[in-house]
LUMKOLLO-119586 format. One record per residue: residue in one letter; x, y negated, z of N, C-alpha, C, O, CB in turn; residue number from 1. Coordinates in steps of 0.1 Angstrom, whole numbers. Each point is the difference from the previous one (the first is absolute). Glycine has a CB too. Layout:
BEGIN
romar; n.x; n.y; n.z; ca.x; ca.y; ca.z; c.x; c.y; c.z; o.x; o.y; o.z; cb.x; cb.y; cb.z; filum
A; X; Y; Z; X; Y; Z; X; Y; Z; X; Y; Z; X; Y; Z; NUM;
...
***
This chain:
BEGIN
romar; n.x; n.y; n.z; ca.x; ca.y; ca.z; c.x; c.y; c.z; o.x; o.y; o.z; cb.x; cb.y; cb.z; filum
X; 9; 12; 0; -9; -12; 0; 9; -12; 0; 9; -2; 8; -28; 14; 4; 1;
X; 15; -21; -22; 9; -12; 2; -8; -10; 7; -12; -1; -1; 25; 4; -19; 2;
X; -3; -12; 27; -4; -11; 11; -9; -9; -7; -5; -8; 7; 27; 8; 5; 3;
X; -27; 1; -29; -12; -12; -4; -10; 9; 4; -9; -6; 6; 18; -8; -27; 4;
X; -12; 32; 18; -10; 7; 2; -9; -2; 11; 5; 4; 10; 8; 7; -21; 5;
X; -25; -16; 13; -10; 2; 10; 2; 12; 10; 4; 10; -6; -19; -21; -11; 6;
X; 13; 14; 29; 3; 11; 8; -19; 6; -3; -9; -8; -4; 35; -3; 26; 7;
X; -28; 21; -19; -17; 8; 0; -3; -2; 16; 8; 4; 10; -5; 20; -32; 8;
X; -12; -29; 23; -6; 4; 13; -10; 5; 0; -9; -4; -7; 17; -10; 14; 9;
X; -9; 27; 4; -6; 8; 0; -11; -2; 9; 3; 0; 12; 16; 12; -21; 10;
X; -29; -13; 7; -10; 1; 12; -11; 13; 2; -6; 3; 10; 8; -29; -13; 11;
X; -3; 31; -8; -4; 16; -3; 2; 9; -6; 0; -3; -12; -9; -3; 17; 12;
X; 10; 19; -2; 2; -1; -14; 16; 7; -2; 9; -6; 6; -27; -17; -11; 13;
X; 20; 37; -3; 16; 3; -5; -2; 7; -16; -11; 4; -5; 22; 2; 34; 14;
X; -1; -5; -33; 3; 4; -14; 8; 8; 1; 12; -2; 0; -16; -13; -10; 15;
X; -4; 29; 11; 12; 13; 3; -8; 13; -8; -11; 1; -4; 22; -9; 34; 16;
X; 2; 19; -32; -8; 10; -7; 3; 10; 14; 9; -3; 8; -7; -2; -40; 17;
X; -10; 15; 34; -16; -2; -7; -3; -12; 11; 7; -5; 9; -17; 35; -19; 18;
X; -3; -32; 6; -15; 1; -9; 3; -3; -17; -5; 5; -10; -12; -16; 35; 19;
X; 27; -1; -24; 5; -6; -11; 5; 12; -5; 8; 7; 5; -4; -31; 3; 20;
X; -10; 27; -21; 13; 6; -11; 11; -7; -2; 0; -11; 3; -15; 19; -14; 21;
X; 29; -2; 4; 13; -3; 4; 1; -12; -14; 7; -9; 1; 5; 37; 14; 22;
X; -22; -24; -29; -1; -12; -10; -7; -9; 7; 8; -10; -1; -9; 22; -20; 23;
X; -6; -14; 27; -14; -11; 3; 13; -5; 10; 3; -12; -3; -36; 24; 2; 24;
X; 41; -6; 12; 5; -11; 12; 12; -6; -13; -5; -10; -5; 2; 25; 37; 25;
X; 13; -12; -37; 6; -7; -11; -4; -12; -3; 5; -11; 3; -3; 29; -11; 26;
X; -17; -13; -1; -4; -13; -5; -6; -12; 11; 0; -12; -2; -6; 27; -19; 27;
X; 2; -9; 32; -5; -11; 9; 14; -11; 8; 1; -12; 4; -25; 34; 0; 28;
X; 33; -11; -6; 11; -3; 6; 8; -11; -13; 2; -12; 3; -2; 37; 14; 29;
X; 3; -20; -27; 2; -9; -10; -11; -13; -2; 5; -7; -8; 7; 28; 0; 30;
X; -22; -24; 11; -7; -9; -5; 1; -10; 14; 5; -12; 0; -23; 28; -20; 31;
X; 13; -9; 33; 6; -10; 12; 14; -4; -3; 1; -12; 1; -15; 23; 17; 32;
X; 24; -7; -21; 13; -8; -3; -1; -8; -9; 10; -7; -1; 2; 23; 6; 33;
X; -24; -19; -13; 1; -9; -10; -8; -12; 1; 4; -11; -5; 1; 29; -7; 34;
X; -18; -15; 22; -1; -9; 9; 5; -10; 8; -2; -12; 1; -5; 25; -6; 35;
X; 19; -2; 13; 10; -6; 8; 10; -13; -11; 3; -11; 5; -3; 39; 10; 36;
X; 3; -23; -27; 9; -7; -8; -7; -14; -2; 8; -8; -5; 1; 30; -7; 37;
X; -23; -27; 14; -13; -7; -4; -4; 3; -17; -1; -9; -9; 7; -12; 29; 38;
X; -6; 34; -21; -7; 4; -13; -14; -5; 2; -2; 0; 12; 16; 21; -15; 39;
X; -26; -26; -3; -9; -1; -1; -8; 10; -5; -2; -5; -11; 11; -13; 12; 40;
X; -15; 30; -1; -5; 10; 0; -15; 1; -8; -10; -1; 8; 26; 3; 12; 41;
X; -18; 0; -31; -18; -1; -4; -2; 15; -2; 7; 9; 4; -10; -36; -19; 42;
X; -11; 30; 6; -2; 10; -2; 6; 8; -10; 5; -4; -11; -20; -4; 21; 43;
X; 15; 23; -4; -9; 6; 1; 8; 6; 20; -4; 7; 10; -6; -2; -46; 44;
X; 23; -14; 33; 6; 8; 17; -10; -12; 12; -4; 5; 10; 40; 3; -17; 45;
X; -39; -19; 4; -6; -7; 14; -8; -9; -6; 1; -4; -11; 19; 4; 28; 46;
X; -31; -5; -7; -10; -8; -6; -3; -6; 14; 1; 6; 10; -11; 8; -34; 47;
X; 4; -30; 22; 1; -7; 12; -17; 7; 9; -10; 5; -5; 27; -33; -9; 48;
X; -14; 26; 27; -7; 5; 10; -8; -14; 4; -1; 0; 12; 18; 23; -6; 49;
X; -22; -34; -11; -6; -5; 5; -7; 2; 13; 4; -6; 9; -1; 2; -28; 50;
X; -11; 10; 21; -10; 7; 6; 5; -3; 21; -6; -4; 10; 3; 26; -39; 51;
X; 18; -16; 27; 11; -1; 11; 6; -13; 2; 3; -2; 12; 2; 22; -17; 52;
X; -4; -28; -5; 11; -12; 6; 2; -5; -14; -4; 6; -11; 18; 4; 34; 53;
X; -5; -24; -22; 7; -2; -8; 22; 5; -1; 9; 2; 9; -37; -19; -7; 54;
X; 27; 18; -16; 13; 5; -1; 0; 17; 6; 10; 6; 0; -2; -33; 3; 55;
X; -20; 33; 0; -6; 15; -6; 3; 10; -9; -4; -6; -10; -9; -5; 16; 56;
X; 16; 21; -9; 0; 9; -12; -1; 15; 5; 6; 5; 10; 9; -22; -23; 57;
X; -24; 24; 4; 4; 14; 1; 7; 6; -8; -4; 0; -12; -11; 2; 21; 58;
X; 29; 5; -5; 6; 2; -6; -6; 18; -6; -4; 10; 6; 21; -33; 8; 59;
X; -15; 22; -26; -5; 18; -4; 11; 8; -7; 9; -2; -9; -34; -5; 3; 60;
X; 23; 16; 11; 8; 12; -1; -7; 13; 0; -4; 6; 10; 22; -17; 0; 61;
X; -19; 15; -29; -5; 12; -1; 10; 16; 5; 10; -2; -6; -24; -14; -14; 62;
X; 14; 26; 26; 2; 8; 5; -9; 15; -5; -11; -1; -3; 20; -20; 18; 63;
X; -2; 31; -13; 1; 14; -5; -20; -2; 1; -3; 2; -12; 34; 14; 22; 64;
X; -41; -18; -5; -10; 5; 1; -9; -10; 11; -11; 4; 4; 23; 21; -12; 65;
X; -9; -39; 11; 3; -10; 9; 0; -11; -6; 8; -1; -10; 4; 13; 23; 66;
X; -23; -24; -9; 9; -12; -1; 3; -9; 11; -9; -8; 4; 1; 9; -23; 67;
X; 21; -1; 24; -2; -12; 9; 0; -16; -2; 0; -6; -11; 8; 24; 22; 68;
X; -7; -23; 0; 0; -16; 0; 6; -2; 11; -5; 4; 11; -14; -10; -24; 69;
X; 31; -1; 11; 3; -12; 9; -4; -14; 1; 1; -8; -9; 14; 20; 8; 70;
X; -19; -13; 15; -5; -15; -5; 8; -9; 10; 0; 1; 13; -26; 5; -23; 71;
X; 33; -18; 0; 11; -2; 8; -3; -17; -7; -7; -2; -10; 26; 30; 13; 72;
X; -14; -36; 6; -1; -17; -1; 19; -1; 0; 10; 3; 6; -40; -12; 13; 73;
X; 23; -1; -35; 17; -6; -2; 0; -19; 10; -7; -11; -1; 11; 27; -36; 74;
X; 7; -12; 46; 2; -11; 8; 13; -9; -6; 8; 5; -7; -20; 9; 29; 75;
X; 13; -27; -17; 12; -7; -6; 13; 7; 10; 10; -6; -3; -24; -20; -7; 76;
X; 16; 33; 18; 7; 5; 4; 2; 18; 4; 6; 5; 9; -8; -31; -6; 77;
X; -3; 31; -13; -6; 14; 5; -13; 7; -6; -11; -5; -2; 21; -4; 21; 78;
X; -8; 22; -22; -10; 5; -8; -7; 7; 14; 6; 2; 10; 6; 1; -39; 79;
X; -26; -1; 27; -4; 5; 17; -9; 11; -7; -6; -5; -10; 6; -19; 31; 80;
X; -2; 35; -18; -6; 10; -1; -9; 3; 11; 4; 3; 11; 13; 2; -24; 81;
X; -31; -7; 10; -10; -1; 9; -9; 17; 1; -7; 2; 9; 5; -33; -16; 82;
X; 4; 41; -2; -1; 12; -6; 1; 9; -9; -3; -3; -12; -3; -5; 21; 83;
X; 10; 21; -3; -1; 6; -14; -13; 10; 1; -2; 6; 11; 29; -8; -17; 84;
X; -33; 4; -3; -6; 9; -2; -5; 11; -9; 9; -1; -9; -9; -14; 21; 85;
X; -10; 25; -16; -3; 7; -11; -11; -5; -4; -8; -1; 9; 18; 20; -3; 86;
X; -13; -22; -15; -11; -7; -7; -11; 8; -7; 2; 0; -12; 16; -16; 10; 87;
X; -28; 21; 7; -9; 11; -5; -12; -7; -3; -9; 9; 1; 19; 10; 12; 88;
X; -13; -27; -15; -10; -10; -4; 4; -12; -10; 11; -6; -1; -19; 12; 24; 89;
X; -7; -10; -33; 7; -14; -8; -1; -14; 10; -1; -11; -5; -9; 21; -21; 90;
X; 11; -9; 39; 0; -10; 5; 1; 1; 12; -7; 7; 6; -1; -14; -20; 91;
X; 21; -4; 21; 7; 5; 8; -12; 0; 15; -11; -4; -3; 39; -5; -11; 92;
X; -25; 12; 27; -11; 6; 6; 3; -12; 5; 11; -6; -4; -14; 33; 7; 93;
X; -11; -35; 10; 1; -9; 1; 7; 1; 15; 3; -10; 7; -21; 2; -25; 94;
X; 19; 20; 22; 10; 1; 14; 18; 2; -4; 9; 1; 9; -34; 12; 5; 95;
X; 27; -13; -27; 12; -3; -2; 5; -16; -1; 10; -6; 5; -13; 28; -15; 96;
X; -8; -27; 4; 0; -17; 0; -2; -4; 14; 12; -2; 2; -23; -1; -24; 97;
X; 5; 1; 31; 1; -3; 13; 11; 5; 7; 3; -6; 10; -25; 5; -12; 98;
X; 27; 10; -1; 14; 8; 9; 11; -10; -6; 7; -8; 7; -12; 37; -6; 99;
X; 6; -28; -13; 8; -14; -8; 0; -13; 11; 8; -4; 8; -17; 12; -35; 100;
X; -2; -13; 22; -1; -15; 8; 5; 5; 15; 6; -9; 6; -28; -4; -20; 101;
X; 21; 19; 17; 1; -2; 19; 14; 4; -4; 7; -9; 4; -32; 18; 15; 102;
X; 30; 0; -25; 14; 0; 3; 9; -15; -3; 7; -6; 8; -11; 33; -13; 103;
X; 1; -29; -10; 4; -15; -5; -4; -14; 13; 7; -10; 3; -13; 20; -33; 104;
X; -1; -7; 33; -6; -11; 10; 8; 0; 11; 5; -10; 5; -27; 12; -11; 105;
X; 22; 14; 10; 11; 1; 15; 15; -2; -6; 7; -7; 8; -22; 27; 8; 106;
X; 21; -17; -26; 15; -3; -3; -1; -16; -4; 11; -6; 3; -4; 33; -13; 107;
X; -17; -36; 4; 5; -14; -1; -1; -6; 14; 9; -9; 2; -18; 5; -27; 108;
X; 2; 8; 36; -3; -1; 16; 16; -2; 3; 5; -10; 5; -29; 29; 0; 109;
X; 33; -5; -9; 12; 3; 11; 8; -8; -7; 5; -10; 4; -6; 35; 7; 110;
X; 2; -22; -23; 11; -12; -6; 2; -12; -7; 7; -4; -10; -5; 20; 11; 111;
X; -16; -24; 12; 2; -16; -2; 8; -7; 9; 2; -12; -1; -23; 12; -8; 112;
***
């Protein structure tokens, strides 16, 4: 990681195989590093999460039989990962959105 790269902050949430297939953590792993770099990210890997916040995205990563999503807020100092999850529906559940905000809400709390 170079010293311009954003650090990930994790607030839920890991990227490991298993559950993750060993292609799907790669690519998730490759695309957060590109994030980190301030890649700007559109579709078909992330699409903005209004719904959560501003500066919102779920990030997608198709997988062996799986889709998940990270949904992670690009900050001017830090990429923050609010969840990951498996995505078995066309629309994300609304107790993933509420887990989001309370977490985003309690991390802008500790680190003002």
């Amino acid at each position: 990681m170079s010293p311009e790269d954003k650090p990930l902050a994790w607030l839920h949430g890991e990227v490991k195989t298993p559950p993750f297939g060993q292609a799907a953590r790669l690519e998730a792993g490759y695309l957060l590093r590109e994030l980190q770099r301030g890649k700007n990210l559109g579709m078909p890997h992330s699409r903005p999460m209004t719904a959560i916040g501003p500066r919102c995205h779920e990030l997608r990563v198709v997988d062996q039989q799986v889709t998940w999503r990270i949904i992670y807020r690009v900050d001017p100092d830090a990429i923050v990962i609010a969840e990951v999850f498996a995505k078995k529906t066309n629309q994300t559940p609304s107790t993933v959105i509420g887990a989001c905000q309370k977490r985003l809400r309690e991390y802008d709390d500790a680190t003002k």
